[in-house]
C-alpha positions in Angstrom: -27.4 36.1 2.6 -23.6 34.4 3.2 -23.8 30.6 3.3 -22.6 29.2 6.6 -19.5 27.5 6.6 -19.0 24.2 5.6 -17.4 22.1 9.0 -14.3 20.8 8.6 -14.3 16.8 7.5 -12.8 14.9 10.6 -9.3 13.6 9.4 -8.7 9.8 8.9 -6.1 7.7 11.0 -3.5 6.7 8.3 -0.2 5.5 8.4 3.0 5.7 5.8 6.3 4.3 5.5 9.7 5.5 4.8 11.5 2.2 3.4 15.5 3.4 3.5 18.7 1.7 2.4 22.0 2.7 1.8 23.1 3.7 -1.2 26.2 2.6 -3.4 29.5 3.6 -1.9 30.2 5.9 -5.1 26.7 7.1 -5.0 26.3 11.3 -4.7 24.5 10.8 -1.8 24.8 8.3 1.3 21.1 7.0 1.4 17.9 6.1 -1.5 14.4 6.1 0.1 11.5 4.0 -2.1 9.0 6.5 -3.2 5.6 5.8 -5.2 3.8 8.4 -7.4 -0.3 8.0 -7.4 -2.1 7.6 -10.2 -3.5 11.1 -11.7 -6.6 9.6 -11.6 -7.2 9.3 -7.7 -9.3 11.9 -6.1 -7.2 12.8 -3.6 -3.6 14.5 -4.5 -3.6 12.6 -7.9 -0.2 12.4 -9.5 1.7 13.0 -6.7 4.8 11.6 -5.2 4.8 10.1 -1.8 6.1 7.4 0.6 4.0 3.6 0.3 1.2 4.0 3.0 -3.2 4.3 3.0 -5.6 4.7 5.8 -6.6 2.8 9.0 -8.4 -0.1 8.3 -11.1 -1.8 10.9 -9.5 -5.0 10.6 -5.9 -3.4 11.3 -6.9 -2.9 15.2 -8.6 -6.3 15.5 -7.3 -8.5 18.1 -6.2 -11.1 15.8 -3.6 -9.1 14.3 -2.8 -7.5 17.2 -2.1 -10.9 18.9 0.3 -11.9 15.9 2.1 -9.2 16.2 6.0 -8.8 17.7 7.0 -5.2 19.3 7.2 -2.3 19.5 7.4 -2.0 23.4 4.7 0.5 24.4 5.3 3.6 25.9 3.7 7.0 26.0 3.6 9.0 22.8 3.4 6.1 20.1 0.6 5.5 17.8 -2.2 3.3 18.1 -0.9 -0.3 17.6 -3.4 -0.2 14.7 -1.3 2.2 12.6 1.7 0.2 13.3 -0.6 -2.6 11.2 -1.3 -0.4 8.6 2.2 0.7 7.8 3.5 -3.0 7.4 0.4 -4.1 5.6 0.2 -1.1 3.1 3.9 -1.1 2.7 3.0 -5.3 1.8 0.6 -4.2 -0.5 2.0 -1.2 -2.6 5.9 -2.9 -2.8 5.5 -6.3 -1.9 8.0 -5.8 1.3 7.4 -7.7 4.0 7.8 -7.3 7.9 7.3 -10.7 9.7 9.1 -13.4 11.5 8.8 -16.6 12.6 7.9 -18.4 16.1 11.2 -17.8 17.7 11.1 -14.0 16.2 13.7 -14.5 13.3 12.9 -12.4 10.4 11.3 -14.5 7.5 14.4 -14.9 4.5 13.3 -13.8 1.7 16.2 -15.2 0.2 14.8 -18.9 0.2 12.4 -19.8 -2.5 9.5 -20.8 -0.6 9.7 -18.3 2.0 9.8 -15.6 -1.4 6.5 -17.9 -2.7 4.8 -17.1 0.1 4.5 -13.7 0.5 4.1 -13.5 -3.2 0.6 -16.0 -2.0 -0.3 -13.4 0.7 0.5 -10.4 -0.9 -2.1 -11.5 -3.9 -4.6 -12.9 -1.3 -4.8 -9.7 0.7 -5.4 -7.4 -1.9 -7.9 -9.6 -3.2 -9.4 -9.5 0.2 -9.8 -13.1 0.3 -8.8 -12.6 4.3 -7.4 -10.2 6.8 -3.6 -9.8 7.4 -3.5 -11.8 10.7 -5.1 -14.7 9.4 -3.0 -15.0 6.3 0.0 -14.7 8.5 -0.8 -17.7 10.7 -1.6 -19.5 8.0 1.8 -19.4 6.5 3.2 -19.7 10.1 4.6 -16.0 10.3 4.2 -12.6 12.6 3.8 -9.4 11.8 6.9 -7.4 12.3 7.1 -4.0 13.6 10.5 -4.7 15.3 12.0 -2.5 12.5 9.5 0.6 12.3 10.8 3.3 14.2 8.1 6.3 14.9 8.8 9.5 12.5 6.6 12.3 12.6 2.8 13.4 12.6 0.8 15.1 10.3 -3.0 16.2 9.4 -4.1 17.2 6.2 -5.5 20.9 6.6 -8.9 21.7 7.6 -10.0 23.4 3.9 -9.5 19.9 2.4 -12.4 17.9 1.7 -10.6 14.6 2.0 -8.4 14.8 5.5 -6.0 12.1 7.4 -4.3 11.9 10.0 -1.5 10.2 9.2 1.5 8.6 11.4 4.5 8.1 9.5 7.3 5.3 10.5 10.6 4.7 9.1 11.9 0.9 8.1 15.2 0.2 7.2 15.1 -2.4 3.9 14.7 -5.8 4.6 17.7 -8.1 3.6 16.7 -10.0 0.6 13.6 -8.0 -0.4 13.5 -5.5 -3.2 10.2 -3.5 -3.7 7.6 -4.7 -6.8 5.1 -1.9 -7.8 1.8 -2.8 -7.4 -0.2 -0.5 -10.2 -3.8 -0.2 -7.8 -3.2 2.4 -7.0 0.3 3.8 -8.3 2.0 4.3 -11.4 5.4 4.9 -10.3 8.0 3.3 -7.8 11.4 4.1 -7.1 14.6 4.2 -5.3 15.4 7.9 -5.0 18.6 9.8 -3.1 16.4 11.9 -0.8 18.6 15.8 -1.4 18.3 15.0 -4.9 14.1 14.2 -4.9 13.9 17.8 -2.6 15.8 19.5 -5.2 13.4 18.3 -7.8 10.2 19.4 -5.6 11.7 22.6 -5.3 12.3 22.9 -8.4 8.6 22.0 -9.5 10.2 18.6 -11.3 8.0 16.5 -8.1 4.7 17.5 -6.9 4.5 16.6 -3.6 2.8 16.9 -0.4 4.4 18.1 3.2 5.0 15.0 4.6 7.0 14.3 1.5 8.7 17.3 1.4 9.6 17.1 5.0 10.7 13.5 4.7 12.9 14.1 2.0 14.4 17.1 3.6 15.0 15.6 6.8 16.8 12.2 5.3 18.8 14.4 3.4 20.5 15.4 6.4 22.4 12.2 7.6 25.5 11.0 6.7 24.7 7.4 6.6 22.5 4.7 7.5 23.9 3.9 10.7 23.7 7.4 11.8 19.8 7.7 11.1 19.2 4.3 13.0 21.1 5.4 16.1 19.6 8.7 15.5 16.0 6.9 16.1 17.1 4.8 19.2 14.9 6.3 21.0 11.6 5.1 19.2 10.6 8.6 19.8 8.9 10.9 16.9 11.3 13.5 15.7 8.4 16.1 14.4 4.5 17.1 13.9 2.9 18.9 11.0 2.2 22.4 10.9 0.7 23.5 8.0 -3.1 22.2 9.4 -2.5 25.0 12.1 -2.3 27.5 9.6 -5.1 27.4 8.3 -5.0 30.9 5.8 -2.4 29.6 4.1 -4.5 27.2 2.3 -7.3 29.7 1.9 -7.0 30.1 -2.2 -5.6 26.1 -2.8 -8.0 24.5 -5.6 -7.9 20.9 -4.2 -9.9 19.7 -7.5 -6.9 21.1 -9.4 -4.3 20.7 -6.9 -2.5 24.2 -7.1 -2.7 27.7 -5.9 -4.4 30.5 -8.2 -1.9 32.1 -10.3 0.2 28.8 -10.9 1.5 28.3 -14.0 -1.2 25.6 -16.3 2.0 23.4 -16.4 3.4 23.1 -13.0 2.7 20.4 -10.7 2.1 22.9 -8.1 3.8 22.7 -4.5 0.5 22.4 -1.8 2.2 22.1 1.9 -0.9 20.0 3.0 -1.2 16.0 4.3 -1.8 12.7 3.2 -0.6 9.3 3.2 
């Protein structure tokens, strides 16, 4: 007699940001994006490329944080303002980049000592968990930022995973001043990367990555230049959903312990379509 099936895990809120610059006038290509490889060790997707980002935390929809926070201006469509928390706080965490202002809504320059000593003092003192984001905030006098997050895309990991999400990702243009700092938690890589070049390199099995990833990459890859991307996200509208988690035979024969389709060379990094932050 068959076993029933097992029920599909409900997928996590999560959140994941897309930190973009220009790049070098004499550079091959006319934008970097920061990416961060997971450590092989991690359960989920181990030893994969992706963009900075983690799950929903309780305390990222609290009404502290939420108080202390400036913009976006609501209107149908967006994430829950929690996510919006969760992509400047991990984005705080795994680079050290961060999204605040002051009282009057000026962004906080990095470029003066004490403002860098700062978040270098919050940035240890959250992931310590010594308190939550909003409370650290206040208590260097700043706001959480999500003036420069601009909505991206959707996606949910598919159903045959046993670890899902469902994760909102955001772009951010690079703060002046700031330049990421690889926090080694839960990463072993960071990086500035010219996004045609890093979809190249997943296609040619050089980058394991997941679809969000890919899709990222592919869709940066297409502007001509920073301003052009910015104006293209005006709006604050997303630009695209997932689809992989609605095709659900596709990932019939994945091996999620070791993350690649049967018949894949030992070697290869193997190219899984699926979600996560």
């Amino acid at each position: 007699m068959s076993e029933p099936p097992i029920a599909p895990v409900d997928p996590r809120p999560a959140a994941s940001v897309l930190l973009v610059r220009a790049a070098p006038a004499a550079a091959r290509e006319p934008l970097e994006v920061y990416m961060i490889r997971r450590h092989r060790s991690m359960k989920f997707l181990g030893g994969y490329y992706a963009f900075p980002g983690g799950k929903v935390e309780v305390e990222d929809g609290a009404p502290e944080i939420l108080a202390r926070c400036r913009g976006p201006e609501a209107h149908a469509g967006l994430p829950e303002p929690a996510c919006w928390v969760t992509a400047v706080r991990e984005l705080l965490e795994e680079t050290g980049v961060l999204l605040a202002c002051d009282d009057a809504g000026r962004p906080v320059d990095l470029r003066q000592a004490p403002a860098r000593e700062g978040v270098d003092r919050l940035r240890k003192a959250l992931v310590a968990g010594e308190a939550p984001l909003g409370a650290l905030l206040a208590r260097e006098g700043w706001w959480c930022d999500l003036r420069p997050l601009r909505y991206l895309s959707h996606f949910i990991t598919p159903r045959s995973s046993p670890i899902r999400f469902s994760a909102r990702f955001f772009l951010c243009p690079a703060p002046a001043g700031q330049e990421p700092a690889l926090l080694t938690t839960e990463t072993s890589e960071g990086f500035w990367l010219h996004p045609g070049e890093g979809y190249r390199r997943f296609i040619a099995g050089e980058m394991a990555m997941a679809e969000p990833a890919e899709y990222g990459l592919g869709y940066l890859a297409q502007f001509a230049s920073a301003a052009e991307l910015w104006d293209a996200h005006a709006d604050g509208r997303h630009k695209f959903h997932g689809v992989i988690d609605r095709i659900h035979g596709f990932w019939a024969d994945f091996d999620w312990k070791t993350l690649r389709f049967p018949g894949a060379p030992a070697t290869s990094p193997g190219r899984p379509r699926g979600d996560t932050p």
